[in-house]
C-alpha positions as CSV (number, residue, x, y, z in Angstrom):
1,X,-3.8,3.2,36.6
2,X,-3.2,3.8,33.1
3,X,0.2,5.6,31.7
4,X,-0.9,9.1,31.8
5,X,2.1,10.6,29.5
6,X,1.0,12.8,26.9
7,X,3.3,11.5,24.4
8,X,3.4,8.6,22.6
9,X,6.9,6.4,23.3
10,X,8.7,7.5,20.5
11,X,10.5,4.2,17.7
12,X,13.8,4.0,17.6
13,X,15.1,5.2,13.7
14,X,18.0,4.9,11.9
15,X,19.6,8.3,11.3
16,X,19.0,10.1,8.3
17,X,22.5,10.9,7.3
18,X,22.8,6.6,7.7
19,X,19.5,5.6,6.4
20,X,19.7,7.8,3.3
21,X,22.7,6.1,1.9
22,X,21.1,2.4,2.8
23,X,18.2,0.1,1.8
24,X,17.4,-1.3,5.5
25,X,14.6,-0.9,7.2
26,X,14.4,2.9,8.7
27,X,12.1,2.4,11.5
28,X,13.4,-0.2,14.0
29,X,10.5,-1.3,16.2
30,X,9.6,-1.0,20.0
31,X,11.3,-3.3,22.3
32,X,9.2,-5.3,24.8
33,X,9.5,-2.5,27.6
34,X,8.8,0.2,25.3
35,X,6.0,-1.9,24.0
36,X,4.4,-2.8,27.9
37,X,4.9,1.4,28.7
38,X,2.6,2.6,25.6
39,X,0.3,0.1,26.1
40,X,-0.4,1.1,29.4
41,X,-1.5,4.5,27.7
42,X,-4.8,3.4,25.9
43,X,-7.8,3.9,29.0
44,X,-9.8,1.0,27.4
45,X,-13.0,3.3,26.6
46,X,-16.1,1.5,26.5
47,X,-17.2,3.0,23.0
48,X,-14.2,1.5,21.4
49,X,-13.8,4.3,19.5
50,X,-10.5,3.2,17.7
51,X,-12.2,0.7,16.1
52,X,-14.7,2.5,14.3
53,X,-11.5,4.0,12.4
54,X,-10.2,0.7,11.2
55,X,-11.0,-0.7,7.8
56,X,-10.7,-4.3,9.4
57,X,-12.1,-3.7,12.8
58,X,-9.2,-5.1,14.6
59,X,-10.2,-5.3,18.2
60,X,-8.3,-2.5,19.8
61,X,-8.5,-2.5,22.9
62,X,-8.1,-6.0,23.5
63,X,-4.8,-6.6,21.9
64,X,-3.6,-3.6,23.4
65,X,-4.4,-4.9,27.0
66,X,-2.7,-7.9,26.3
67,X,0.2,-6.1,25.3
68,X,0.4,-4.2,29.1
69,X,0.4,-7.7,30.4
70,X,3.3,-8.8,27.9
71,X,0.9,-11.3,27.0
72,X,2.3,-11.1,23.2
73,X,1.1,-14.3,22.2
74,X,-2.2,-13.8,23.1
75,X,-2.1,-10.3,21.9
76,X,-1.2,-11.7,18.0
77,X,-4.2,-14.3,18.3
78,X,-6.5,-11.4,18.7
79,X,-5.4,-9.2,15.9
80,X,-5.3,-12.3,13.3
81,X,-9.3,-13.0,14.0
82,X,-9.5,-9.6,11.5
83,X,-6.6,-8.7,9.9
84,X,-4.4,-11.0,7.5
85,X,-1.7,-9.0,7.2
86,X,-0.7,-7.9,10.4
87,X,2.9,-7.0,10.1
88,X,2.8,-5.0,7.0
89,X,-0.4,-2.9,8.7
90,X,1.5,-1.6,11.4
91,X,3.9,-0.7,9.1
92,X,2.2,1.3,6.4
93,X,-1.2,1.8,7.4
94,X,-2.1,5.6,7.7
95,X,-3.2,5.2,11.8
96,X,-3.1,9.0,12.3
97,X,-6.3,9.4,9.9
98,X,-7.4,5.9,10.7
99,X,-7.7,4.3,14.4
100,X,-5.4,7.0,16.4
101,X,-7.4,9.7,14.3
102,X,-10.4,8.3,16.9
103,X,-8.2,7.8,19.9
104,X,-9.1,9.9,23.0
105,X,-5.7,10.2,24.1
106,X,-5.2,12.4,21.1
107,X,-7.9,14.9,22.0
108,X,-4.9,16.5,24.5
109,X,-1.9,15.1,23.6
110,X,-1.2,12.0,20.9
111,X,-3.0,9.3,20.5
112,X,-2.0,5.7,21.6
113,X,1.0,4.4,19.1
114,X,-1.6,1.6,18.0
115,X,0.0,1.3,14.3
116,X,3.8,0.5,16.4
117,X,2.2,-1.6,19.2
118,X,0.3,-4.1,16.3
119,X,3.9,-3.9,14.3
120,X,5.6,-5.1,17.5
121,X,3.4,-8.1,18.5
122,X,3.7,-9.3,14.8
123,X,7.1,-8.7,14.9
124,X,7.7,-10.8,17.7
125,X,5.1,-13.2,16.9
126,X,7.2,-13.9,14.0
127,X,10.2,-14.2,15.9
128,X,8.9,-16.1,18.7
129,X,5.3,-17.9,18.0
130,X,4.5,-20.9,16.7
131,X,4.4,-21.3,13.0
132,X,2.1,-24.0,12.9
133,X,-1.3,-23.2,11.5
134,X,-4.5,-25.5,11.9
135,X,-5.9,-25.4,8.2
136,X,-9.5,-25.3,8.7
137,X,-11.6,-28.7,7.5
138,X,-12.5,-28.4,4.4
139,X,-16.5,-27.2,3.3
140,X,-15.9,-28.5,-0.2
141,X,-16.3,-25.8,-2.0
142,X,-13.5,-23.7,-4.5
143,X,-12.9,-20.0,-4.9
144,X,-10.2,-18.2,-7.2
145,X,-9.0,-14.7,-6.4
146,X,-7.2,-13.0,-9.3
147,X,-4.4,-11.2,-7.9
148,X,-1.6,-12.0,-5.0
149,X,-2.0,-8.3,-3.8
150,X,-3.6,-7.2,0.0
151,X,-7.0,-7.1,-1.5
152,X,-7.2,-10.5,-2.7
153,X,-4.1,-12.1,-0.2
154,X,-7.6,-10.7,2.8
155,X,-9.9,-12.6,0.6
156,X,-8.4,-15.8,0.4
157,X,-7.1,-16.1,3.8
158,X,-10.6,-15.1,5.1
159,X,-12.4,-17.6,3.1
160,X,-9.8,-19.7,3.7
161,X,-10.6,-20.1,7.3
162,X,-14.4,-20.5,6.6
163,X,-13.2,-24.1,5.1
164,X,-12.8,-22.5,1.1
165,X,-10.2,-24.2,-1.3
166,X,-8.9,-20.9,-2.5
167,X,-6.1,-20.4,-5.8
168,X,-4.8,-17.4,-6.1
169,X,-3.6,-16.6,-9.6
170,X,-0.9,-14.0,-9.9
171,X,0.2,-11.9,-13.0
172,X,3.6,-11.7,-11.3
173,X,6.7,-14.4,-10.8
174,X,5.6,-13.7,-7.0
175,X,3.1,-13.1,-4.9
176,X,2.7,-9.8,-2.9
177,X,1.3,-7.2,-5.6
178,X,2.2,-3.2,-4.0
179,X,3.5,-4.7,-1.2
180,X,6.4,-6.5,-2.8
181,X,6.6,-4.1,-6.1
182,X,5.6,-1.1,-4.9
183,X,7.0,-0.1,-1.6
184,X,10.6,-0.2,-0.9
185,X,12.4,-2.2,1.5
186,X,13.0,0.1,3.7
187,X,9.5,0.7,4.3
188,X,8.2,-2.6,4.7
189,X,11.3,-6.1,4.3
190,X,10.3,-7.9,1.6
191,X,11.2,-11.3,4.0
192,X,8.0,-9.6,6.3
193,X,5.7,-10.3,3.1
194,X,7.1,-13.4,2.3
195,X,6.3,-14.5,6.5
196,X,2.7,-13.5,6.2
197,X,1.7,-15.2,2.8
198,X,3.5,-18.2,4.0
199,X,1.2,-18.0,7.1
200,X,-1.7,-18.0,4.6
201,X,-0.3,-21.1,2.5
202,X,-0.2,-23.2,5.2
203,X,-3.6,-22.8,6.1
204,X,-4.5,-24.7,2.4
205,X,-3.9,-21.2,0.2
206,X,-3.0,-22.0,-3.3
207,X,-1.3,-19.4,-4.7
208,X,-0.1,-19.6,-8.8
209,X,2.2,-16.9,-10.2
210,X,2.8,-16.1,-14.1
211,X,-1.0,-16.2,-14.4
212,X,-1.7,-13.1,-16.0
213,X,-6.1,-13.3,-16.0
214,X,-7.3,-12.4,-19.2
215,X,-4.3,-13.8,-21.3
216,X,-3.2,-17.4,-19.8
217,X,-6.6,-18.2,-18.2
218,X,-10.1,-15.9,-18.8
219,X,-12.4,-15.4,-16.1
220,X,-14.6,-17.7,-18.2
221,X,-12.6,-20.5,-18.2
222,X,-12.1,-20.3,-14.3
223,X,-15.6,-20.9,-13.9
224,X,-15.3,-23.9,-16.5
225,X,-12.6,-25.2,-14.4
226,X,-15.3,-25.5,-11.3
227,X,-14.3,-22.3,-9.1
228,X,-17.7,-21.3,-7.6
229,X,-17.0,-17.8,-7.6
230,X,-14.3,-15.4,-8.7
231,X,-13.0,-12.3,-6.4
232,X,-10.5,-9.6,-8.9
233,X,-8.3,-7.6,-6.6
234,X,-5.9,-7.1,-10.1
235,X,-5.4,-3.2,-8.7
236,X,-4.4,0.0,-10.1
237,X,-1.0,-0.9,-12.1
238,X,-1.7,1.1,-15.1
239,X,0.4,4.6,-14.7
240,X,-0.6,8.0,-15.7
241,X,1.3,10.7,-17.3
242,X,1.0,14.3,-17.8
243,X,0.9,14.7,-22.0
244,X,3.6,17.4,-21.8
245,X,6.5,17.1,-24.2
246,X,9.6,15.0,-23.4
247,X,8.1,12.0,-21.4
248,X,9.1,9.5,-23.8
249,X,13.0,11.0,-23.3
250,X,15.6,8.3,-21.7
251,X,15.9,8.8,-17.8
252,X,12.1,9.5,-17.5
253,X,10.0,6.9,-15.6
254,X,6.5,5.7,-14.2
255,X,6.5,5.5,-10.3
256,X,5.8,2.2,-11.2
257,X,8.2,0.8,-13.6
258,X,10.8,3.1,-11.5
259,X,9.5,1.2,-7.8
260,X,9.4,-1.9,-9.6
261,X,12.6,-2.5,-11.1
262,X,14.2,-1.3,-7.2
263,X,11.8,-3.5,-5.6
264,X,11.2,-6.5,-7.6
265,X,14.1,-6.7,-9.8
266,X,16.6,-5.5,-6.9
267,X,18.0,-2.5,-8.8
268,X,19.6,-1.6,-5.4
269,X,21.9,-4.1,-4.8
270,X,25.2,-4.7,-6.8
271,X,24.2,-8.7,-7.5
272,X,21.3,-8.0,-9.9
273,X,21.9,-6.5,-13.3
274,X,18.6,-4.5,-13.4
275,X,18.9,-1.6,-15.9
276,X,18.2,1.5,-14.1
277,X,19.0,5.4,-14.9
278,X,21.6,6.2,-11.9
279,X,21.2,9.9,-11.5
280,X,23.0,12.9,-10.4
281,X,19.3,15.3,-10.4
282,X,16.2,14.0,-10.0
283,X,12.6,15.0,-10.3
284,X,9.7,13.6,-8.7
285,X,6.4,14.9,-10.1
286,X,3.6,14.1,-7.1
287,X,3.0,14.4,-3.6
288,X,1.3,11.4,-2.5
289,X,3.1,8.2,-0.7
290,X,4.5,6.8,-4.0
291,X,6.2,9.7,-4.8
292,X,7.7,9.8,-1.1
293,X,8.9,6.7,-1.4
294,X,10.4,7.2,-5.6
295,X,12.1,10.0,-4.0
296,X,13.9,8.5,-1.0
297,X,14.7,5.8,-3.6
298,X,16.4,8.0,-6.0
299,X,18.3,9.3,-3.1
300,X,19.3,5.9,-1.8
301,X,20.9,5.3,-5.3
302,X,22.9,8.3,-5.1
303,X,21.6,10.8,-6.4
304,X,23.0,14.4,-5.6
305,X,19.7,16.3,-6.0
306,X,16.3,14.8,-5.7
307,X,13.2,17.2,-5.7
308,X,9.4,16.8,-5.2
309,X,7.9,19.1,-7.7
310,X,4.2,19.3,-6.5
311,X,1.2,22.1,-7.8
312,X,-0.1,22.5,-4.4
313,X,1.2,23.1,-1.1
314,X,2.1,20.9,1.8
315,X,-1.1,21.3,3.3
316,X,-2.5,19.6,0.3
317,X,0.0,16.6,0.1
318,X,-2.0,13.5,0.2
319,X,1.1,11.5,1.7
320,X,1.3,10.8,5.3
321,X,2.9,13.3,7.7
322,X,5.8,10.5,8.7
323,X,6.4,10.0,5.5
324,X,7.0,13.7,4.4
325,X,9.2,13.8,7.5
326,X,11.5,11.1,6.2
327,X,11.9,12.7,3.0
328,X,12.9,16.3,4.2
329,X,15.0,14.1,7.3
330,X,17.1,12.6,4.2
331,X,17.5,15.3,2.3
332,X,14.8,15.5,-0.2
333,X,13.9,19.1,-1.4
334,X,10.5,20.3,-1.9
335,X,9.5,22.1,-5.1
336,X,5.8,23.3,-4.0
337,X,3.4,25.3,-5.8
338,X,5.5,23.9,-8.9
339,X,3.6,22.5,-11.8
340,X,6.2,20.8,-15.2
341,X,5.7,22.2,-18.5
342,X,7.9,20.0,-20.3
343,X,11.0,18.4,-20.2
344,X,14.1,18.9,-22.0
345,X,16.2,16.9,-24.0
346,X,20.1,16.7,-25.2
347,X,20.7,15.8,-28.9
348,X,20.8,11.7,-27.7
349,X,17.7,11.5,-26.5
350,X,18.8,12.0,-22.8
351,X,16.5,14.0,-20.4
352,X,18.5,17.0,-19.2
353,X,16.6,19.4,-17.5
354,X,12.4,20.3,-16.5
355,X,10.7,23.6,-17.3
356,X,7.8,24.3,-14.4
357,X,5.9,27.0,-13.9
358,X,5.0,28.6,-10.5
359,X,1.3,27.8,-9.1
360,X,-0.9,29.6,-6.8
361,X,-3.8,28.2,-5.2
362,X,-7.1,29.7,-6.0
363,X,-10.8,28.6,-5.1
364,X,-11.7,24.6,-3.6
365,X,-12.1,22.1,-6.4
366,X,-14.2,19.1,-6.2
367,X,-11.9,17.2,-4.1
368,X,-12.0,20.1,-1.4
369,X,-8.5,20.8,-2.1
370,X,-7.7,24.5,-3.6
371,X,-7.0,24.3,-7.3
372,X,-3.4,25.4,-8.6
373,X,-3.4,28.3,-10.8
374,X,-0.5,29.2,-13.1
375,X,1.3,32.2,-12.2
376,X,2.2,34.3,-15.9
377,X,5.9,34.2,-16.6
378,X,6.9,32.2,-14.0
379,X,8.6,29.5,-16.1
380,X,11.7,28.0,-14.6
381,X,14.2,25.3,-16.0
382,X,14.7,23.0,-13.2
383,X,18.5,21.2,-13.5
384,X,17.5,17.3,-13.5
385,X,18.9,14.2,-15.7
386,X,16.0,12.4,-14.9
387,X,11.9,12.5,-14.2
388,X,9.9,10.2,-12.0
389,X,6.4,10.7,-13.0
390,X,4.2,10.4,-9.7
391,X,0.9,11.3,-10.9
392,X,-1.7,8.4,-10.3
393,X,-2.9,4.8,-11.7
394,X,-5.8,3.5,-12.9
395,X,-6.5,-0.6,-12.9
396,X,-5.2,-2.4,-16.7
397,X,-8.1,-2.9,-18.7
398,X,-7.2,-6.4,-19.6
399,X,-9.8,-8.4,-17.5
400,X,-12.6,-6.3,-18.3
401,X,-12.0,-6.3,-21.9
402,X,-12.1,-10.0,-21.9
403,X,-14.6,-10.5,-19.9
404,X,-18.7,-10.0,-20.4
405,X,-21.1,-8.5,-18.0
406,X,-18.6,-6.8,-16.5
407,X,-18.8,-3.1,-16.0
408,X,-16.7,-0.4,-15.6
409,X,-16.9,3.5,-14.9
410,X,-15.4,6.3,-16.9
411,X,-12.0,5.7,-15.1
412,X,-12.0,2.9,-15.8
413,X,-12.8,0.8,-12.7
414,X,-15.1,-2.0,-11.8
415,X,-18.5,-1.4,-11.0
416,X,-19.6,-3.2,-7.5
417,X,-21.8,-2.6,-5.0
418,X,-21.0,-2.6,-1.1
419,X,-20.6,-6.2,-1.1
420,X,-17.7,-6.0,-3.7
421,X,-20.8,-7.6,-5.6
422,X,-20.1,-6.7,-9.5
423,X,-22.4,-6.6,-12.7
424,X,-21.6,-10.5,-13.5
425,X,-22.8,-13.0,-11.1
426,X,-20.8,-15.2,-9.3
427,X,-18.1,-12.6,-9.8
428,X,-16.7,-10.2,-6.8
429,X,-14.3,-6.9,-7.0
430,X,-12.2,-5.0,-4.4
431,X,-9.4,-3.3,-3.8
432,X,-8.0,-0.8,-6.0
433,X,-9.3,-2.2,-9.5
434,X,-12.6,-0.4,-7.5
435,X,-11.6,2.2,-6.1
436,X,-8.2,3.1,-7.9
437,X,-5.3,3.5,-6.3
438,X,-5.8,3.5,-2.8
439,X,-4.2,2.6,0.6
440,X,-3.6,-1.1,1.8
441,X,-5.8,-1.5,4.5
442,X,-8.2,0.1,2.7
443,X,-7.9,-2.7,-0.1
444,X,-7.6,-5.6,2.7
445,X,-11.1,-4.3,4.0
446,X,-12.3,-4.7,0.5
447,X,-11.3,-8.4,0.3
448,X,-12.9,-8.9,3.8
449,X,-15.8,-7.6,3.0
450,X,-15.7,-9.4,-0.7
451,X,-15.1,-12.8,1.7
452,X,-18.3,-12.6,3.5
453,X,-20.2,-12.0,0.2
454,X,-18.6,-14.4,-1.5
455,X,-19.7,-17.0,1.2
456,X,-23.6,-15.9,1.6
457,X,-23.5,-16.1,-2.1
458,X,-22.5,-19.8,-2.4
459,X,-23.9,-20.9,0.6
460,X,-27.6,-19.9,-0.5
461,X,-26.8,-21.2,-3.7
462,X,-26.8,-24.5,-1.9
463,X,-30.5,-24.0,-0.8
């Protein structure tokens, strides 16, 4: 009989008064039992439903019943025949609009914790399994994926296991892309990134870093060089500002360059001497996940005040609900219905405060989302020494610039059919220098599906 509790088995946390002051990891995993006792709440429905709702159709069910066995081993093997990544998925994956969005458990109560029970079994796999991996006998035949990122770290460990020589080429000094830049340690351990990609080099993954595609090497010359086809999963790096006045002040940042000099260059701890505005007031313009995760950042660094200035309301945050919670858990405070007007400077250069404005939200816009109207003399100054700017990315223009046949639409994306098939033959695109900046399983999905194209390319090329 299965575990009729309406409730899923709730993760253990560090407390927020703790967490907020630290860089480890906040969530702190099921234990076995806890594990065994929420996987005996999934009823094993015939239509599978769950995984209609996952990008990389892990099979559900399956692992799941394994799990209620404590057959962990065998529980791993069944996830890793979809998903490369396994680990970081049941980490940051958005499950609640994904595969628990389609759980019939939630339909009167939660759904089954399926994002925590796949984090487990990788987490003990990685603890506990065997780290030897059979590389696949080689078919002969050479691939390059440009960009170490989970769109094209998918693509090369699925072609990979069909047999594929695969070289990944990397702008960065190491591999990861969002998943080591972008999201802070203690949302996803950098050393859980590191486990998984080694998982794919020992099954025959080349991966080369300082390889920026379009400078060192052209897509061109990769072909010269006697890949077969080429898969770009560069993503969405290039950030977006707002125009207003003041963001070239000192103190005002990029999500990205702001993420990346905590995450990459270890602007959190005391050993690395990465420059980095420590603040007493902070401002985060945005609401998505990156701007959740700037903010609890800022906070971590000690920061008195740090404040998510967003147009809309919560209702119209894109970031996930656990995330949201963690911010207001540690302390963050929500400026909603808030849009910047500029920001101020002292007579050094030095930002020192932010005038908004006060929105209300009038009729749907194309996204479905109410659009924010300005309320007349509203205008506030907000009290901030510094500006985290929050507000989207777009992919870097460098490989398309330097490379022909490739086309791009008005955002500046790659064109590419459902196949991740793109205007230049023999060339493949996925992830978010597609789509723009996306979600990571959303991106690993790409690469899958890039894979299996990639294969029935060259393969009927050989008929």
């Amino acid at each position: 009989m299965p575990n009729m509790t309406p409730k899923k088995k709730e993760m253990p946390v560090q407390q927020p008064d703790v967490r907020n002051k630290n860089f480890e990891e906040v969530a702190l995993g099921y234990t076995e039992e806890m594990a065994v006792e929420e996987a005996q709440r999934c009823l094993h429905c015939k239509h599978r439903p769950c995984v209609s709702g996952c990008p990389v159709n892990v099979r559900i069910p399956e692992f799941i019943t394994h799990v209620a066995k404590g057959e962990f081993a065998e529980a791993y093997a069944v996830i890793k025949q979809t998903n490369a990544l396994p680990a970081v998925c049941g980490r940051v994956c958005p499950q609640e609009s994904q595969c628990e969005a389609k759980c019939v458990r939630g339909i009167k109560g939660e759904p089954v914790g399926i994002g925590r029970l796949e984090r487990f079994v990788a987490d003990w796999y990685l603890k506990n399994g065997d780290k030897k991996v059979e590389k696949p006998a080689s078919n002969g035949h050479r691939v390059a994926v440009v960009g170490a990122g989970p769109a094209g770290l998918s693509c090369a460990g699925d072609l990979a296991s069909r047999g594929y020589q695969v070289s990944i080429f990397e702008a960065f000094h190491t591999a990861g892309g969002v998943l080591i830049y972008g999201i802070p340690e203690f949302r996803l351990p950098k050393a859980i990134v590191k486990e998984e990609i080694q998982t794919l080099q020992r099954m025959g993954v080349e991966i080369m870093t300082n390889m920026v595609i379009g400078k060192v090497l052209s897509v061109d010359e990769l072909f010269e060089m006697g890949y077969e086809a080429v898969f770009i999963g560069s993503g969405a790096g290039l950030p977006s500002f707002m125009g207003i006045p003041g963001e070239g002040l000192v103190g005002v940042y990029s999500a990205n360059e702001f993420l990346t000099r905590i995450n990459l260059m270890k602007a959190y701890q005391q050993e690395y001497d990465t420059p980095i505005h420590k603040s007493r007031s902070v401002a985060v313009v945005g609401g998505g996940n990156v701007a959740m995760d700037a903010a609890r950042c800022a906070k971590r660094l000690g920061a008195e005040h740090v404040y998510i200035v967003y147009r809309r309301s919560e209702a119209e945050m894109p970031a996930r609900l656990e995330e949201i919670h963690h911010a207001k858990e540690e302390g963050i405070e929500f400026k909603l219905l808030t849009n910047p007007v500029q920001i101020l400077g002292d007579e050094k250069g030095h930002a020192c405060g932010m005038e908004c404005v006060a929105m209300e939200l009038g009729e749907a816009d194309a996204s479905g989302r109410r659009r924010p109207v300005e309320k007349e003399g509203s205008n506030f100054v907000l009290d901030v020494d510094s500006v985290i700017m929050s507000i989207g990315t777009s992919p870097n223009p460098l490989i398309r610039t330097t490379t022909e046949g490739l086309e791009a639409n008005k955002r500046g994306c790659l064109v590419a059919d459902e196949g991740m098939r793109t205007t230049r033959e023999g060339v493949f695109a996925g992830g978010d220098a597609v789509t723009g900046a996306a979600t990571v399983i959303l991106a690993m999905g790409a690469g899958k599906t890039a894979a299996a194209s990639i294969d029935a390319y060259i393969q009927n090329k050989q008929k």
